[in-house]
N, C-alpha and C positions, 0 to 999 in steps of 0.2 A: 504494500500500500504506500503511497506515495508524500502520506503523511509521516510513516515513519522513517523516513530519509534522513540526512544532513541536510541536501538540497532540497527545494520545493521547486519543480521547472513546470511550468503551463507548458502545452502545446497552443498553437493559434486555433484550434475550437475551441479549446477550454478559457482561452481569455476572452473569445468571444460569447461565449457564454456566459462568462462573470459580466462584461459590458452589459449584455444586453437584460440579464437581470438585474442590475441594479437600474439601467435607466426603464426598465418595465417597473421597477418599487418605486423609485422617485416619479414618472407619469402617473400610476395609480396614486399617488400619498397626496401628491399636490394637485389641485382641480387645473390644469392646463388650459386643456381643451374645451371644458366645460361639460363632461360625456356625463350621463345616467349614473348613477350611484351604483349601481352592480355590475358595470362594466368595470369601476374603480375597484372594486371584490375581484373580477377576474385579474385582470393588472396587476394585482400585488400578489395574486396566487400564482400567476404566472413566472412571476418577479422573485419568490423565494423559492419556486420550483428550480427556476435557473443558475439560483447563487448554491441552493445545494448542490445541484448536477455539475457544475463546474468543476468539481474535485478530484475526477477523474476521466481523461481521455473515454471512454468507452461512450459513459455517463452524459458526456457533452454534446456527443452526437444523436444520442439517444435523443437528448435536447434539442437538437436542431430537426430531426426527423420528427419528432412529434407537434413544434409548432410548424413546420411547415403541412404535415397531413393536415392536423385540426384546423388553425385559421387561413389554409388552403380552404377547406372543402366548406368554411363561416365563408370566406369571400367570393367563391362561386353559386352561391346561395341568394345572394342579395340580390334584391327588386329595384331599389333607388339606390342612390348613390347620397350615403352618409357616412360621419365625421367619426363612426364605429366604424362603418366599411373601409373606410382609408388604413385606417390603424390594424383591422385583421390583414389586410395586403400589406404592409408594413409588415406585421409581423412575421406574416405568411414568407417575406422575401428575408426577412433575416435567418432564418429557418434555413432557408435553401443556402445560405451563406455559411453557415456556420457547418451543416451537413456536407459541402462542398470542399471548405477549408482546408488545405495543405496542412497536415502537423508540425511543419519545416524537418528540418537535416539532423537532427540528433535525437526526434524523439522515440523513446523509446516504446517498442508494440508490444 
């Protein structure tokens, strides 16, 4: 386990995964946008879903393939074009981003 190291090394999904949860905890925690009060519930569940998964390489992708399924299959759903829908395709393309991610040159599998 990669906590009990000397070193602590992220790969680039697992950093991207810490980013993208904490700024999914701070979008949820602070009213931004303006969104419905239970979309701000999902936001933050989303948010500490992510800052746990972060921990390890596997875990991180896991994290990227599950918001890109979920707020993929939320954004091809929608009838109008709202300030939720932007933010599931937001999230939906970070998903594909981080699922995508190179672990760069030294990480270990």
């Amino acid at each position: 386990m990669a906590l009990l190291s000397n070193e602590l090394e992220f790969t680039r999904p697992q950093i991207l995964t810490l980013t993208a949860g904490v700024l999914q905890l701070a979008l949820g925690w602070f009213d931004v946008f303006g969104l419905d009060p239970d979309y701000h519930v999902i936001q933050i569940g989303v948010g500490a879903l992510g800052v746990v998964m972060a921990w390890r390489h596997d875990l991180a992708r896991m994290y990227g393939i599950l918001l890109l399924l979920s707020f993929g299959m939320l954004a091809f759903s929608l009838e109008d074009v709202t300030t939720e829908g932007f933010l599931e395709v937001r999230t939906a393309l970070i998903g594909l981003v981080i699922t995508l991610a190179r672990p760069g040159k030294d990480a270990a599998r």
